[in-house]
C-alpha positions in Angstrom: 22.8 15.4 -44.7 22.1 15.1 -41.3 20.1 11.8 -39.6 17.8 12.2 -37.5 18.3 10.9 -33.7 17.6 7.9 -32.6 16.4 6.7 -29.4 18.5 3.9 -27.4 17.0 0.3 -27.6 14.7 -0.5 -25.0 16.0 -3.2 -22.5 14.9 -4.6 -19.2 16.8 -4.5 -16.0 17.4 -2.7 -12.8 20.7 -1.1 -14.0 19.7 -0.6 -17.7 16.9 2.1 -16.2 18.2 3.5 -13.0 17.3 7.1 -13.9 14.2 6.1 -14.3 13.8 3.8 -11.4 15.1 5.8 -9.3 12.8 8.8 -10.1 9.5 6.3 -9.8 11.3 5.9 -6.2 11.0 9.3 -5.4 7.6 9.5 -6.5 6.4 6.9 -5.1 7.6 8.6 -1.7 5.6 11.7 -2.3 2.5 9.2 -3.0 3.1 7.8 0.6 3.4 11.0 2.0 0.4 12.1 1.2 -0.9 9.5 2.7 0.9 9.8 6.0 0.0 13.2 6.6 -3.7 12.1 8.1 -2.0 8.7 10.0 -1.5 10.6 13.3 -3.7 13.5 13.5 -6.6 12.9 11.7 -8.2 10.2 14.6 -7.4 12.9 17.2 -8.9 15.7 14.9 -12.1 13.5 14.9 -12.2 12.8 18.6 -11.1 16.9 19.9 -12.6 19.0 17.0 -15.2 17.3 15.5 -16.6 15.3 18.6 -17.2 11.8 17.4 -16.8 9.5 19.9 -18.1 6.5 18.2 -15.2 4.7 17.0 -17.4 3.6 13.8 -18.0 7.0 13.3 -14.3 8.1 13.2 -13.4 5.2 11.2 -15.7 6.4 8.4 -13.1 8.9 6.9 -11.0 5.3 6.6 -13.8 3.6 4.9 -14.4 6.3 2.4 -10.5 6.4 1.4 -10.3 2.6 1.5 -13.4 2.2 -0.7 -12.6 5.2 -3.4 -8.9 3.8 -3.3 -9.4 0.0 -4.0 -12.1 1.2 -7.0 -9.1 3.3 -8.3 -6.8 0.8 -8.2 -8.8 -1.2 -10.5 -9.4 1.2 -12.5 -5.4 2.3 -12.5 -4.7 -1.3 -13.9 -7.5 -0.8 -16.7 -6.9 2.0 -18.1 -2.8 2.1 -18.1 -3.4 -0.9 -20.1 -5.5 1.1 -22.4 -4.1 4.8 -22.8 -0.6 4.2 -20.3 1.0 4.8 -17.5 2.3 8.1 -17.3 -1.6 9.5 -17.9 -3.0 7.7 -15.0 -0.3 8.8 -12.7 -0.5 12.5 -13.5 -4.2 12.3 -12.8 -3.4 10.7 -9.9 -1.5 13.8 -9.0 -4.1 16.5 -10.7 -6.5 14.8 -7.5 -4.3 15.2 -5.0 -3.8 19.0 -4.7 -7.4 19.6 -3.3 -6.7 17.1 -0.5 -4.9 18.7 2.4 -6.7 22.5 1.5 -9.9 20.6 2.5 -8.6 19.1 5.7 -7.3 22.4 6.5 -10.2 24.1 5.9 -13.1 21.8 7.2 -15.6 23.2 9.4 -17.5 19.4 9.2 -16.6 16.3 9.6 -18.3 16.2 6.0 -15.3 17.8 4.0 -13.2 15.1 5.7 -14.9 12.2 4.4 -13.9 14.4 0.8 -11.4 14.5 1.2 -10.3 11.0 1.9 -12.6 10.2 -1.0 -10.2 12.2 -3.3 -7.5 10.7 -1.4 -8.3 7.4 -1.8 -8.2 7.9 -5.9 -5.0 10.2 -5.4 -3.7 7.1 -3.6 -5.0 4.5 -6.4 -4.2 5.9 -9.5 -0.9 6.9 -8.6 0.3 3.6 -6.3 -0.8 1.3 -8.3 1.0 3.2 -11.8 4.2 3.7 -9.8 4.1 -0.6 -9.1 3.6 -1.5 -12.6 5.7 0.9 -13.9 8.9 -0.1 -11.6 8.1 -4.0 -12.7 7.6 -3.3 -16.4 11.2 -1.3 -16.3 13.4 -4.3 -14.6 11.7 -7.4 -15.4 11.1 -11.2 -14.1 14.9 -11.4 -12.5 14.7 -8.9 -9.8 10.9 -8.0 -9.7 10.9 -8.6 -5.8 14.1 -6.2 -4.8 11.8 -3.7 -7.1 9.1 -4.0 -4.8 10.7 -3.8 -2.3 12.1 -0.3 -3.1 9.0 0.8 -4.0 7.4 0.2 -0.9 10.2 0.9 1.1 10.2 4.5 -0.2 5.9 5.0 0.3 6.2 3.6 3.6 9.3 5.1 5.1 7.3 8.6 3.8 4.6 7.3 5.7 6.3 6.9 8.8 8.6 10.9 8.7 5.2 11.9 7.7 3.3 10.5 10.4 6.0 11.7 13.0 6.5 14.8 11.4 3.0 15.6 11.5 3.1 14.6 15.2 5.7 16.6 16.8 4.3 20.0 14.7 0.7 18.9 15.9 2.1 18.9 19.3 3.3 22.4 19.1 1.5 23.9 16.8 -1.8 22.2 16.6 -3.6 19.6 15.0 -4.6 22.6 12.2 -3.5 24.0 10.0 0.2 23.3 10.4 0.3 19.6 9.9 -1.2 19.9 6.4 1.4 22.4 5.1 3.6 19.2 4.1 0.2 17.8 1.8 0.4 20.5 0.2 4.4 20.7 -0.9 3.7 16.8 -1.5 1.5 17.0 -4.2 3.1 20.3 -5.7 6.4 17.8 -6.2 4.3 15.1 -7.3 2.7 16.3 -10.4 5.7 18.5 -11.3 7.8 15.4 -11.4 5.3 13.1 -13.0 4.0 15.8 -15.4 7.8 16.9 -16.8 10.4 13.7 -16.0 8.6 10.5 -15.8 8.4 8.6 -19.0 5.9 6.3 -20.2 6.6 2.6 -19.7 4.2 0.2 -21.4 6.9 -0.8 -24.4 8.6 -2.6 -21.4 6.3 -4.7 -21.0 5.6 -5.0 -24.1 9.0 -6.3 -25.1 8.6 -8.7 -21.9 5.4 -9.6 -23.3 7.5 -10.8 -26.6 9.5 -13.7 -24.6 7.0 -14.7 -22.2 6.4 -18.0 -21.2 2.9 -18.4 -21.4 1.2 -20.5 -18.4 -1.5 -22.8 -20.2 -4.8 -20.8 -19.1 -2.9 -17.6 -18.4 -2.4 -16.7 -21.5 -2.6 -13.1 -23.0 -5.5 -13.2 -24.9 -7.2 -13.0 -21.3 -9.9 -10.3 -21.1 -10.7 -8.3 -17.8 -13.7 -10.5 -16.8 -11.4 -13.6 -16.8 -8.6 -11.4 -15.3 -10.8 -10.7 -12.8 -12.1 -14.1 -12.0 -8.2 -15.6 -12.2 -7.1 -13.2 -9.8 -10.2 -13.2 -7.1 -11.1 -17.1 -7.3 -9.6 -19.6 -9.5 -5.5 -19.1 -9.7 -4.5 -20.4 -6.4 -1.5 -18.1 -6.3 -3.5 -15.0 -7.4 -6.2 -14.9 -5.7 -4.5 -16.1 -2.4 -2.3 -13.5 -2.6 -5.6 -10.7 -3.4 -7.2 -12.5 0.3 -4.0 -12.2 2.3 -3.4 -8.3 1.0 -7.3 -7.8 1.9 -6.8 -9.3 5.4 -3.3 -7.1 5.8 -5.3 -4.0 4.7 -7.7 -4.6 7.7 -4.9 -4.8 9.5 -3.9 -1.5 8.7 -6.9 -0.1 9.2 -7.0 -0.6 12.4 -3.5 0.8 13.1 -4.2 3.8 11.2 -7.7 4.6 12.9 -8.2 2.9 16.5 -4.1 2.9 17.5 -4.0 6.0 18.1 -6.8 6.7 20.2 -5.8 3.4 22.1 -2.4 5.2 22.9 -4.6 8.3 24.0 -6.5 6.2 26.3 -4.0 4.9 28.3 -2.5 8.2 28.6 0.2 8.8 26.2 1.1 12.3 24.7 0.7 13.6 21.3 4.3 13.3 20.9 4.5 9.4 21.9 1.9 8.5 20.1 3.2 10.3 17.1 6.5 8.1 17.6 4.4 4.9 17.6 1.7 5.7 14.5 5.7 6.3 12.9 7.4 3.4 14.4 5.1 0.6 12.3 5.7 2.0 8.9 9.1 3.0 9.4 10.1 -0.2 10.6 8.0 -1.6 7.6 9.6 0.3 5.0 13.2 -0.1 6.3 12.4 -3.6 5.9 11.5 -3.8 2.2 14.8 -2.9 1.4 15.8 -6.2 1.8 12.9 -8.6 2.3 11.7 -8.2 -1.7 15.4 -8.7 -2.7 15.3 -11.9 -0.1 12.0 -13.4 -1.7 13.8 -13.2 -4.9 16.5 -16.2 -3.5 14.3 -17.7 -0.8 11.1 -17.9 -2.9 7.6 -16.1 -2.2 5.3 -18.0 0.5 7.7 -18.6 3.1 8.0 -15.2 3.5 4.1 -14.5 2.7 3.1 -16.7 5.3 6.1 -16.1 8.3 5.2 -12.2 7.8 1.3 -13.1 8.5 2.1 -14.9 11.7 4.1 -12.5 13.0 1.7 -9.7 12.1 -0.7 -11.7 14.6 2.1 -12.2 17.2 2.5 -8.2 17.1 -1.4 -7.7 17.4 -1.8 -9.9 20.4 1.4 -7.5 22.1 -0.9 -4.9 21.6 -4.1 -5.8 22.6 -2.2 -7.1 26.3 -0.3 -4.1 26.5 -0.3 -1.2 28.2 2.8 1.1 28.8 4.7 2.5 25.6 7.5 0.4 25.8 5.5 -2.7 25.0 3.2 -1.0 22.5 6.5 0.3 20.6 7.9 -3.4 21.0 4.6 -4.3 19.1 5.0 -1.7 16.6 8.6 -3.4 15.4 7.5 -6.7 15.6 4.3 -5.5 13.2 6.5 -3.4 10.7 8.6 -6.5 10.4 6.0 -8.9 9.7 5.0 -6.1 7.1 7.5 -5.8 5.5 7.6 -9.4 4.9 4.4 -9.7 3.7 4.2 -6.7 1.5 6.3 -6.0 -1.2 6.1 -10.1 -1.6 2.3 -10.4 -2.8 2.9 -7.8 -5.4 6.5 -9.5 -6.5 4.6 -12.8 -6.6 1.1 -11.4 -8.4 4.0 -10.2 -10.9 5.4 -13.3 -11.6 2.0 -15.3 -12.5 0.4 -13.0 -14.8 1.0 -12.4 -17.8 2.7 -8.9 -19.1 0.0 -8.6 -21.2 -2.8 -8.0 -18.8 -0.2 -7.7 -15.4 -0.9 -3.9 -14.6 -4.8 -5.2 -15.0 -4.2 -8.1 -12.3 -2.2 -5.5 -9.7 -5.3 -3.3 -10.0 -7.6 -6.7 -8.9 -5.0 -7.2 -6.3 -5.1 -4.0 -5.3 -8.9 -3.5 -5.3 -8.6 -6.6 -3.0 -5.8 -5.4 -0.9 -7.9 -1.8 0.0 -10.7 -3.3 0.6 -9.3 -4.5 3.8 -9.8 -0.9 4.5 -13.9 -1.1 4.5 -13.9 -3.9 5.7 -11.1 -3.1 8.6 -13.3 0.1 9.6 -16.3 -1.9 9.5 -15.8 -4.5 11.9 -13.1 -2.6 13.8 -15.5 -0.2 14.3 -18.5 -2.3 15.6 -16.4 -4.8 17.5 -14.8 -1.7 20.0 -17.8 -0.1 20.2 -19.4 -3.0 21.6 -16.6 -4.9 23.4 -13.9 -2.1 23.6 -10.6 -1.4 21.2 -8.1 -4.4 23.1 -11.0 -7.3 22.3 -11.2 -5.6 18.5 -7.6 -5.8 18.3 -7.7 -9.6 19.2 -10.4 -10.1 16.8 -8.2 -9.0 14.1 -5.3 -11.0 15.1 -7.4 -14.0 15.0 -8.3 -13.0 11.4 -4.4 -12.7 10.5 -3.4 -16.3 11.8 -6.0 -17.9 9.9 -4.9 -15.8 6.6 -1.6 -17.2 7.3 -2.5 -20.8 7.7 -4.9 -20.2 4.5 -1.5 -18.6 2.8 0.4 -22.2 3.4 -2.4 -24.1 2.3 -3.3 -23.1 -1.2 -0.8 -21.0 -2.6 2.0 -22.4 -4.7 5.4 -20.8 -5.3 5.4 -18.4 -7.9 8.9 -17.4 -8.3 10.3 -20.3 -10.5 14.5 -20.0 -9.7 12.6 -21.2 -6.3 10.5 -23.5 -7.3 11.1 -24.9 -11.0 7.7 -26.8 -10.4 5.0 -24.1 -9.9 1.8 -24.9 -12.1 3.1 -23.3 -15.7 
């Protein structure tokens, strides 16, 4: 008689779940393209179809998606804890396929703000699931090279995206050509996710099983004290979730007053397309080794060098004028990027627990898009009433002072760094 099949043991690591891994990659890349479809022509869609000329009213379509996206990431943590992984991200997808039919078919400025809200939980959900899944597969060893992968992969998609979208938008239009990729993007994305993806909670489940519990953060924690850990009280937490926010803002501000900066001063389509791709590219190149580098070097130094130089870049572009210097600006801000980036997740992964971690990326992460709202909020007022270069500065100042905060309070996480870090 026949026995019945049996599945392989599960194990942890990198290599032990490269098929796997390395298909979470490719989603994730379709997750950032989707969002990179909107980074170059949506702020000139604003200004040449739809007439704003407010910059707070074209930063509201970044508001919406930042608000709707930090909510969803919170959610994401919450309820792949609850009913798993692969459920949230195929939702995530299911939300997605609406998006780039509504910017293609908008006669307001109305279905834009849709369709960034749907964006924004598109963006959430399926983020935030393809993070926790990628650090449930490998573990604590190499938890930082996984970010980094991960966010390399969104963020280069961001930038081929964002050019992409450029050079057709130059020759064909800002509609409906440049959406035609949105649409193939989240046709991929919940094909993939819905037939190959597999669920990952028992990873972190068998983490969860040899865990080193740290005194208060232990994993009977419920969301309220997750929450308050991870916003307030843990020094490493919830600096990390105030330096993500303040990056966010950052971000904002590239995505939805660059461009129209650029425009100003008299660039083409075409240039400015190569500049709104020359941040994230540069920032996603760079993950490829900066999360494998915090993994031997340690967490905060790189946290807190990435920051500064983030502020560095800003000031380049506030002063500047010509494209040379802007694209200058945009290598030196990709780099400080992708310092800063997939090292907050790595080291929000290494303090929580594996019990409630996917819970305390979603607080990150709620923290981290917030930037968004709050980016568009005072990005917004300060050019209107002072003019994009002083709104720039304004932001760099807010960087420098994350950094400095960075130094001060947070501890390092990774322990082959630091065999001292508050247990």
């Amino acid at each position: 008689m026949s026995t019945p099949a049996t599945r392989a043991p599960l194990r942890l690591g990198l290599r032990a779940n490269l098929a796997q891994f390395v298909l979470l990659v490719a989603v994730n890349a379709l997750v950032g393209g989707m969002y990179g479809q909107e980074r170059t022509v949506l702020p000139l869609l604003a200004e040449q179809e739809f007439g704003l000329t407010a910059y707070t009213g074209v930063l509201t379509f970044i508001l919406a998606f930042g608000a709707t996206k930090a909510v969803a990431n919170y959610a994401a943590g919450t309820l792949s804890d609850r009913y798993g992984r692969k459920p949230v991200l195929v939702a995530g997808w299911l939300i997605a396929v609406p998006v780039p039919l509504l910017l293609i078919w908008a006669p307001s400025w109305g279905w834009v703000i849709a369709a960034n809200v749907l964006l924004g939980l598109n963006q959430g959900l399926t983020w935030s699931t393809t993070v926790v899944m990628k650090i449930d597969l490998v573990g604590p060893q190499r938890r930082g090279q996984a970010m980094g992968l991960n966010e390399a992969a969104g963020y280069l998609a961001v930038a081929a995206t964002a050019m992409a979208t450029g050079y057709i938008a130059a020759r064909a239009g800002l509609r409906p050509e440049p959406f035609l990729l949105g649409i193939a993007y989240a046709a991929l994305g919940l094909g993939l996710s819905t037939l190959a993806v597999r669920e990952t909670r028992d990873h972190a489940r068998l983490e969860a099983a040899g865990h080193t519990t740290r005194g208060h953060l232990h994993a009977g924690l419920g969301s309220r004290e997750i929450f308050a850990q991870s916003s307030f009280r843990e020094p490493a937490l919830s600096a990390a979730s105030h330096a993500g926010m303040v990056n966010n803002l950052m971000d904002g501000l590239a995505w939805g007053l660059f461009p129209l900066l650029f425009a100003a001063a008299g660039l083409s389509v075409a240039q400015i397309g190569v500049l709104t791709a020359l941040y994230p590219a540069v920032w996603g190149l760079g993950q490829l080794g900066t999360g494998a580098l915090s993994d031997r070097t340690g967490r905060k130094p790189l946290i807190v060098g990435g920051q500064l130089l983030q502020a560095v870049a800003l000031v380049l572009v506030a002063t500047g004028g010509s494209f040379g210097v802007w694209a200058v600006a945009m290598v030196l801000l990709g780099a400080g990027t992708a310092l800063v980036y997939p090292t907050l997740l790595a080291a929000v992964g290494d303090v929580a627990h594996p019990a409630w971690r996917a819970r305390a990326v979603g607080v990150y992460r709620l923290w981290r898009d917030g930037g968004f709202v709050v980016g568009a909020l005072v990005a917004g007022l300060v050019a209107d009433a002072y003019g994009l270069p002083v709104a720039v500065a304004v932001v760099a100042a807010v960087t420098t002072a994350s950094g400095l905060a960075v130094a001060v309070r947070m501890y390092e996480t990774h322990t082959s760094a630091s065999p001292r870090s508050p247990r």
